[in-house]
N, CA and C atoms as a LAMMPS dump frame, in Angstrom:
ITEM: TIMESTEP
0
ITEM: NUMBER OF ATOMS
240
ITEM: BOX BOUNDS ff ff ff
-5.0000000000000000e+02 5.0000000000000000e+02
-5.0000000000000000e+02 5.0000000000000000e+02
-5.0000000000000000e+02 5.0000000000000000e+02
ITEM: ATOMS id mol type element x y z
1 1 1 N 41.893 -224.512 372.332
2 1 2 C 40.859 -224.966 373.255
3 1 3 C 39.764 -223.908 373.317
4 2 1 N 38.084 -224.105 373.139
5 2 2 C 37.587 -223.399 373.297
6 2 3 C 37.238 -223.129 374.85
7 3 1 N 36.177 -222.09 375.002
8 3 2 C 35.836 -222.122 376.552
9 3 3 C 34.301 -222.59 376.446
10 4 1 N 34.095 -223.577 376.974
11 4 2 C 32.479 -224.346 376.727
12 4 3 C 32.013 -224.529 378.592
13 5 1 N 30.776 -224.021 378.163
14 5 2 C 30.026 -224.048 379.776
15 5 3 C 29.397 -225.821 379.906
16 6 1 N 28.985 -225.682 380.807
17 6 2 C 27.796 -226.974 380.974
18 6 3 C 26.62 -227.164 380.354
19 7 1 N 26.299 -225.839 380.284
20 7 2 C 24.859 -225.916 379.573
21 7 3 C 25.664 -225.738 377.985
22 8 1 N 26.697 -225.725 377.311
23 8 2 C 27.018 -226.146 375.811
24 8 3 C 27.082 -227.559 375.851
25 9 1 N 27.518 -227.905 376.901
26 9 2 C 27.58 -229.903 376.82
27 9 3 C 25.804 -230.305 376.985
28 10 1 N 25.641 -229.357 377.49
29 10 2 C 24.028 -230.189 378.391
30 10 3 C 23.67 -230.176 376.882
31 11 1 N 23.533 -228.706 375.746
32 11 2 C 23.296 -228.788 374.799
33 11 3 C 22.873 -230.093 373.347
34 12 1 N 24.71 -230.156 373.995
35 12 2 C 25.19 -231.245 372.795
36 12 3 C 25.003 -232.275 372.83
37 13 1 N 24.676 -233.374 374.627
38 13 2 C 24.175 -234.257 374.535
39 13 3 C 22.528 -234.082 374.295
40 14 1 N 22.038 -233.136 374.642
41 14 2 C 20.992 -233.233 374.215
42 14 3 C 19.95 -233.559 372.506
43 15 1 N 21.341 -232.783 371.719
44 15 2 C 20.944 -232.815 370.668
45 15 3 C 21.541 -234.219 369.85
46 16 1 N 22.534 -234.755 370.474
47 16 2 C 23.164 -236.042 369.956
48 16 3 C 22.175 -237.679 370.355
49 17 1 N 22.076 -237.43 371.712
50 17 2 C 21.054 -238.249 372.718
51 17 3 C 19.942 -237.787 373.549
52 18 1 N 19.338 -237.292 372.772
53 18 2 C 18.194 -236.637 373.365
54 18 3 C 17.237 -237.629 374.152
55 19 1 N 17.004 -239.146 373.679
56 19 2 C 16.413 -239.882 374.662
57 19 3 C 17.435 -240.477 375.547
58 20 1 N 18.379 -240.681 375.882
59 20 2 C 19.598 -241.194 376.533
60 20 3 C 18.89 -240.548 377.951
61 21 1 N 18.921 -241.532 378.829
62 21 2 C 18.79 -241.231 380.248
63 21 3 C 19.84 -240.938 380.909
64 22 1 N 19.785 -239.731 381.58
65 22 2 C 21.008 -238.5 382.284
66 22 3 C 21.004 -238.45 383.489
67 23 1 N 19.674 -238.564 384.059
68 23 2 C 19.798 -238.316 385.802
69 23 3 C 18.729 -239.199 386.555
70 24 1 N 18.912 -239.685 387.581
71 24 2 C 18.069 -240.668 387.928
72 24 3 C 17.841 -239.982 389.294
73 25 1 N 16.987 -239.884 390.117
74 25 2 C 17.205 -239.301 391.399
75 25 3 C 15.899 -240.237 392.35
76 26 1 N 16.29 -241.177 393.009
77 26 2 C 15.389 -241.756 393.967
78 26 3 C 14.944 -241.169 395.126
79 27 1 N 13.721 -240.784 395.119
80 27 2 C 13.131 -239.825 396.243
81 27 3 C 12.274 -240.792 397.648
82 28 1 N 13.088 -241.871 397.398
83 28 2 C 12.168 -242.648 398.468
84 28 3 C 10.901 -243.172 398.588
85 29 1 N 9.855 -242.743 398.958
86 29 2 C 8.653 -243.627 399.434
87 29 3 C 8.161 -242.726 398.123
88 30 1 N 8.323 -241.423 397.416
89 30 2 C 7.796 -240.762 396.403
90 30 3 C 7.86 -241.014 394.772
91 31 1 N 9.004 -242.237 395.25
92 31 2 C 9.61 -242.905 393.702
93 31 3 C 11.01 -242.559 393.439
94 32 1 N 11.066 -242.817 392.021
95 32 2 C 12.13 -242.697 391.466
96 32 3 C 11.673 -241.65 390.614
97 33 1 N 12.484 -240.188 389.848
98 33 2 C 12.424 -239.596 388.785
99 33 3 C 13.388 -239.896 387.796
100 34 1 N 13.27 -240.466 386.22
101 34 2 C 14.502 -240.437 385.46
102 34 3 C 14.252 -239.201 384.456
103 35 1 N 15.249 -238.852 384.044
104 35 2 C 14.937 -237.734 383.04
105 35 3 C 16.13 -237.839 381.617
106 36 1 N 15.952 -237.616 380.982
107 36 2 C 17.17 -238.039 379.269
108 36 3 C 17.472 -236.88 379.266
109 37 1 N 18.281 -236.343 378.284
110 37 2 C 18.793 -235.305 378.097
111 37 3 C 18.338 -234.119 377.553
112 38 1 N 17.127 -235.049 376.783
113 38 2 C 16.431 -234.085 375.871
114 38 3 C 15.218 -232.969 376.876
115 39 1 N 14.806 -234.087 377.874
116 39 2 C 13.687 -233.612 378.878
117 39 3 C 14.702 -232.411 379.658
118 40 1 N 16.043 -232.635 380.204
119 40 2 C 16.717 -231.853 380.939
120 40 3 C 17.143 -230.219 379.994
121 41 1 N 17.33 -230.553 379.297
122 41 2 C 17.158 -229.718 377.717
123 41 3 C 16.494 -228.626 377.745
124 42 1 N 15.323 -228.855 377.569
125 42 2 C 13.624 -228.058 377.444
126 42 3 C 13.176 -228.13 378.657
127 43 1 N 13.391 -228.463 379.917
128 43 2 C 13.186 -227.844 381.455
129 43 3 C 14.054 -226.745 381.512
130 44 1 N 15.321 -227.263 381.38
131 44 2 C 16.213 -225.904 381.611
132 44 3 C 16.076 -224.616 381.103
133 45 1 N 15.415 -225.092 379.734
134 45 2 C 15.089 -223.497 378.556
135 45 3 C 14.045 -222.942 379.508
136 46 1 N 12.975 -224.072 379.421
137 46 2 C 11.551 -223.471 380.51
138 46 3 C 11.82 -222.553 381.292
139 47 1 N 12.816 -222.846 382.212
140 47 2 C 12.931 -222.738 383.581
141 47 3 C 13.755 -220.698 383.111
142 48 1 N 14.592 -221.143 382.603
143 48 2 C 15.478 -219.764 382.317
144 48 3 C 14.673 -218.68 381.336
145 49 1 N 13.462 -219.247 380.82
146 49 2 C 12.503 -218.144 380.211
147 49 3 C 11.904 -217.149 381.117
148 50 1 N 11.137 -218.307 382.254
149 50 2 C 10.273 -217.766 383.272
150 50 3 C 11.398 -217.151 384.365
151 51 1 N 12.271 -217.337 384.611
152 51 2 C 13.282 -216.256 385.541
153 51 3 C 13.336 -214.88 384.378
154 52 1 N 13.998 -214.924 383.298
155 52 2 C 14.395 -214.121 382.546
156 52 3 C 12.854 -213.288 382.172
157 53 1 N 11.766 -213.465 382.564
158 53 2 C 10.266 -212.848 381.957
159 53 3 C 10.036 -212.1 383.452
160 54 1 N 10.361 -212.658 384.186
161 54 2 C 10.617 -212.175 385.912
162 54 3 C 11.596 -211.017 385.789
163 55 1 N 12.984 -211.148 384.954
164 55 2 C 13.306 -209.672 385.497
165 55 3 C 15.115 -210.121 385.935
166 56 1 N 15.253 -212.268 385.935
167 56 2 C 16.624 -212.303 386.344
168 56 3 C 17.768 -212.133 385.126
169 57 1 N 18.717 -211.327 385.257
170 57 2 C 19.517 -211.28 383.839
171 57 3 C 21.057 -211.886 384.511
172 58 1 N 22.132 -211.684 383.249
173 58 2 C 23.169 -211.837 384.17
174 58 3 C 23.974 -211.223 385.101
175 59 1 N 24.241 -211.824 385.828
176 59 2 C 25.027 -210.916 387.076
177 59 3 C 23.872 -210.602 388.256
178 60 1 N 22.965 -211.315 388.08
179 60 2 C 21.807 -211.175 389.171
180 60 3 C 22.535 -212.568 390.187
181 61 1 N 22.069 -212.031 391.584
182 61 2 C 22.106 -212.77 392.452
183 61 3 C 21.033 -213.715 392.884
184 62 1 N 20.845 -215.01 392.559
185 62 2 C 19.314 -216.043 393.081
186 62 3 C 19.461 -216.735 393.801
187 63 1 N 18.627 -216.321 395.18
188 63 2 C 18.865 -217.887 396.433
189 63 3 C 18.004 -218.419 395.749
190 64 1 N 18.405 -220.413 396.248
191 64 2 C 17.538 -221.293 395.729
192 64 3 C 17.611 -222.142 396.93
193 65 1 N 16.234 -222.32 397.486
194 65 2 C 16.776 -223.152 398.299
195 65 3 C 15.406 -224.419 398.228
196 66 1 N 16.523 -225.944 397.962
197 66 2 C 15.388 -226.733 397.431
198 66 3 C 16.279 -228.144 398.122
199 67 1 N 15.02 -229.502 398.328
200 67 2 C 15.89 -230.271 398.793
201 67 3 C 16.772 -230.964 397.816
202 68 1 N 17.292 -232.361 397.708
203 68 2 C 17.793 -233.202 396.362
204 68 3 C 17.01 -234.076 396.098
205 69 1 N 16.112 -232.906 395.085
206 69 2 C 15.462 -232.943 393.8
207 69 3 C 15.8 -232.956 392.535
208 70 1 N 15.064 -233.32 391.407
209 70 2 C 15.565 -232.625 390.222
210 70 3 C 15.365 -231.32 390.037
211 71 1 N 14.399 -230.82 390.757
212 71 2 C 14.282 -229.515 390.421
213 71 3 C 15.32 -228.461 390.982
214 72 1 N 16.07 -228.612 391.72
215 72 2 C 17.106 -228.021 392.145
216 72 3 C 18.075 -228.081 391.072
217 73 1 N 18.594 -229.068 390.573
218 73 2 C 19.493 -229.285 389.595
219 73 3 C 18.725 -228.728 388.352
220 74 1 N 17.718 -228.914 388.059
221 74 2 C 16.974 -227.739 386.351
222 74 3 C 17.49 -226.808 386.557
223 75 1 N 16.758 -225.691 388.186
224 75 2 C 17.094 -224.334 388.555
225 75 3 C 18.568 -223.753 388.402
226 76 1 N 19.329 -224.712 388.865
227 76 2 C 20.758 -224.519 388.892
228 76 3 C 21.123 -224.637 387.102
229 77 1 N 21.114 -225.214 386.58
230 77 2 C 21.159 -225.451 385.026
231 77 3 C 20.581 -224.085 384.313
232 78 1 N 19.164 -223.682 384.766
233 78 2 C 18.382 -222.507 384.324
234 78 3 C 19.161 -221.27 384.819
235 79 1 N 19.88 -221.708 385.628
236 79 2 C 20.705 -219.901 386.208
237 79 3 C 22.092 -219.783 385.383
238 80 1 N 22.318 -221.092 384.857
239 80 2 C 23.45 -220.609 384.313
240 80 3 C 23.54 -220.463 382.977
């Protein structure tokens, strides 16, 4: 058995189903956001460049405090 994180799966669907829709999150009177795997993919890289150009490495401690958004779930994806 290997040891595989989330972001190796987030990976693999990404690269298998990259348009495959992954997360749907209805924000009410603001809409709906859907996002595929491939978009969740290349946010997450985004997201973990600009922490990591900031100065966060591993073993750093990051409050996040966001409502249920997608962007909470990228950030969380980007920290790990």
């Amino acid at each position: 058995m290997t040891d595989r994180t989330l972001v190796d799966l987030l990976d693999d669907a990404a690269a298998h189903h990259p348009e495959r829709e992954a997360w749907t999150f209805d924000l009410g009177g603001s809409g709906v956001v859907r996002l595929t795997y491939g978009e969740i993919a290349d946010r997450t890289r985004t997201l973990a460049g600009v922490l990591a150009s900031r100065g966060v490495g591993s073993g750093d401690r990051v409050g996040v405090m966001l409502g249920n958004h997608p962007e909470f779930a990228l950030v969380w994806f980007a920290l790990m």
